[in-house]
C-alpha positions in Angstrom: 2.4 -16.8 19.2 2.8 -16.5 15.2 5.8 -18.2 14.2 7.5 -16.3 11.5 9.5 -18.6 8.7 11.5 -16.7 5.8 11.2 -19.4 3.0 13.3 -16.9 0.5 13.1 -17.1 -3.4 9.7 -19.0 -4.1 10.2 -22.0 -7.2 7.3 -21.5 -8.8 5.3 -24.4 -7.8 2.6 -23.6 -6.1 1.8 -27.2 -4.4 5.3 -26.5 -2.6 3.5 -23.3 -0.8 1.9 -24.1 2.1 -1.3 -25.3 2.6 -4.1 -26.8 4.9 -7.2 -28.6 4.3 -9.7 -27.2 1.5 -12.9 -25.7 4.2 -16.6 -27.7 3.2 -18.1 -25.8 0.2 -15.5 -23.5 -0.2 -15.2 -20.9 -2.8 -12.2 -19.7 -4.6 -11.8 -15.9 -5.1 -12.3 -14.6 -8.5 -8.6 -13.7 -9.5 -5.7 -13.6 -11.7 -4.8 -17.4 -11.8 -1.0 -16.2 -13.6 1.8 -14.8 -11.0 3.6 -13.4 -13.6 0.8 -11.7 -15.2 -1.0 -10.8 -12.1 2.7 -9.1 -11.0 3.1 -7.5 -14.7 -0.9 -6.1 -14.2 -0.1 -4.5 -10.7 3.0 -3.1 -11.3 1.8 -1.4 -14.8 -0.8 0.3 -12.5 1.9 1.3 -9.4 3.2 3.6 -11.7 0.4 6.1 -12.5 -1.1 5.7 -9.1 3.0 6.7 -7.7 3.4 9.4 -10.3 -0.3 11.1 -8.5 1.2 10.9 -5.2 4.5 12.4 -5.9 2.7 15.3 -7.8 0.6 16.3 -4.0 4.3 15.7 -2.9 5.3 18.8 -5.0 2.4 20.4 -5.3 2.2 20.6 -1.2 5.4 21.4 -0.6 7.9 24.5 -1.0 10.1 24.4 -4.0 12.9 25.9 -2.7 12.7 23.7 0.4 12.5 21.0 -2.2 15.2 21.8 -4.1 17.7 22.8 -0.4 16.3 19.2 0.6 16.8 17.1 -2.1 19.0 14.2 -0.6 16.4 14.5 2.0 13.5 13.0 -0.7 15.7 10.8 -2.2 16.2 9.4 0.9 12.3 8.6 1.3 12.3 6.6 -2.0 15.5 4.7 -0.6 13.3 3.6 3.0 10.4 2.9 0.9 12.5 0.1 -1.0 13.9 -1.2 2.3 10.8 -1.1 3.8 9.1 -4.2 1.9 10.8 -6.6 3.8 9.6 -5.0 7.0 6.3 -4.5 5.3 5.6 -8.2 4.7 6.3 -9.1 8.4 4.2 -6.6 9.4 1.6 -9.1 7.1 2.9 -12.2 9.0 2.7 -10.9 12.4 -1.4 -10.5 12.1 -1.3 -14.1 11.4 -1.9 -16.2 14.5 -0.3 -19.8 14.1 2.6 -19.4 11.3 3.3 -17.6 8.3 6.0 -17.7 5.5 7.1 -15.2 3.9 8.5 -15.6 0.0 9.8 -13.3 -2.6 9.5 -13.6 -6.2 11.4 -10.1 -7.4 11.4 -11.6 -11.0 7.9 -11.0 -11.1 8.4 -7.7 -8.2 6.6 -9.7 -5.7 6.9 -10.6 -2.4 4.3 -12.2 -0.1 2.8 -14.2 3.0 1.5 -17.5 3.3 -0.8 -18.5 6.2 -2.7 -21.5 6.0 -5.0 -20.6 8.9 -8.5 -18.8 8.5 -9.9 -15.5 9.3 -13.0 -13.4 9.2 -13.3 -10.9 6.5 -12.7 -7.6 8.8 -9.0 -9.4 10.0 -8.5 -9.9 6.7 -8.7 -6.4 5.2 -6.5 -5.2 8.6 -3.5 -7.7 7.9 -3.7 -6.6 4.2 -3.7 -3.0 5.0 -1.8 -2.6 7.9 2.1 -2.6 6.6 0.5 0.3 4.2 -1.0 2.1 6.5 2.0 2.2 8.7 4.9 2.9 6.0 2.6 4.6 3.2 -0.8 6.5 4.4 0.5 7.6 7.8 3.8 9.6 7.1 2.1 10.7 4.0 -0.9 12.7 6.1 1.8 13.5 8.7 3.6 15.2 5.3 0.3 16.9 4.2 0.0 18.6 8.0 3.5 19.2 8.2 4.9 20.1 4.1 8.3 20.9 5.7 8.6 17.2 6.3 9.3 15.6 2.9 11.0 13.0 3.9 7.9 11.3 5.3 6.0 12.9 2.0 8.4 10.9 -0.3 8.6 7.5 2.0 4.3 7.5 1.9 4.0 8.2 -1.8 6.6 5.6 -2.7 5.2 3.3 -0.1 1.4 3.6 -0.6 1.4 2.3 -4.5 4.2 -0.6 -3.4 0.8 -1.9 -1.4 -1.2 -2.2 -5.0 -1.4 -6.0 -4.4 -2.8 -5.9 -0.8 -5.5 -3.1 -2.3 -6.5 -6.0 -5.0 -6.6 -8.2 -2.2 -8.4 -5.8 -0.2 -11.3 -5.0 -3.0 -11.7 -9.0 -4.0 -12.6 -9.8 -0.2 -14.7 -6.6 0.5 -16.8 -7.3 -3.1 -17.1 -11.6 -3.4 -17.1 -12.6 0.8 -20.4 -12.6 2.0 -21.5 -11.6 5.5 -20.5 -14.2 7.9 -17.5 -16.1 6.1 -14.1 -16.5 6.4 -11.3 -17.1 3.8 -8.0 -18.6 3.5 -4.9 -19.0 1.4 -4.5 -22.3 -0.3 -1.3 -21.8 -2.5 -1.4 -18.4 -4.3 -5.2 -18.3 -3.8 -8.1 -17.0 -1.7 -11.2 -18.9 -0.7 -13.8 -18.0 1.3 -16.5 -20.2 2.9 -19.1 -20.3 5.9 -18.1 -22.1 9.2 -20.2 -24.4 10.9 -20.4 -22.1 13.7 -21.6 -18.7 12.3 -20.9 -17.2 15.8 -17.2 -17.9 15.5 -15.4 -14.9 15.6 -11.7 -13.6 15.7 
């Protein structure tokens, strides 16, 4: 069973994250070697991708139900922001052995640490999962149903909060090959190919 550690504000060194051993011929991911930057990037491109959202929001719904509802939205924004604690143990819990969870709200991140590996398809569900869940979910419900707004406004706050897992997502899906498995080793990804190509998760 996983075992779940809350590590809280993370100090900026990354040898202090956790860590195993570096896998034979492993290959690091192609990414933003900068938190700060990388957190800067992402959240600069939250904003556009949010604003889209909300304007299906309002374009889907009624305005007048809107407008006799408004508290209502409101308090989809406010579930979004409590939901990223929830949305990182939602990360964690797809981990098998332990995971840590840090923030870093300086930089408006928060994130898991595993230092187990995992084929390429578990990846991409433990990175998409929490936004499936909180963001893509009660959004279609919203889209089927327009009188719910509550659920329209919780997904299309949600679903850009999950930028970083989506940059996660499209590094794995576009640099692993067929076959391998990646890991964390402090902030970064590597991927490499086991001994036993008919490993599986």
């Amino acid at each position: 069973m996983v075992k779940i550690k809350w590590m809280g504000k993370f100090d900026g060194n990354l040898e202090n994250l956790p860590h195993g051993e570096h896998k034979p011929g492993a290959v690091q991911f192609k990414e933003a070697n900068d938190m700060k930057k990388l957190g800067l990037v992402l959240n600069l491109m939250a904003v556009p991708l949010m604003l889209i959202f909300y304007a299906i929001v309002f374009l889907r719904g009624n305005m007048q139900e809107i407008m006799d509802h408004f508290y209502t939205y409101w308090a989809g924004i406010v579930v979004a922001l409590v939901c990223m604690v929830p949305h990182e143990f939602i990360h964690a819990i797809c981990f098998r052995k332990e995971a840590y969870i840090y923030t870093n709200l300086k930089n408006g991140l928060l994130f898991v640490v595993g230092p187990e590996d995992m084929s390429k398809s578990r990846f991409v569900i433990m990175s998409l999962m929490p936004n499936l869940l909180f963001g893509f979910l009660p959004f279609i419900l919203y889209l089927i149903f327009p009188q719910l707004g509550f659920l329209g406004i919780l997904g299309a706050t949600s679903i850009p909060m999950g930028i970083g897992d989506y940059y996660n997502v499209f590094n794995a899906l576009t640099q692993m090959p067929r076959g391998a498995r990646t890991y964390l080793y402090g902030f970064h990804s590597w991927w490499y190919f086991p001994e036993n190509a008919e490993k599986k998760d």
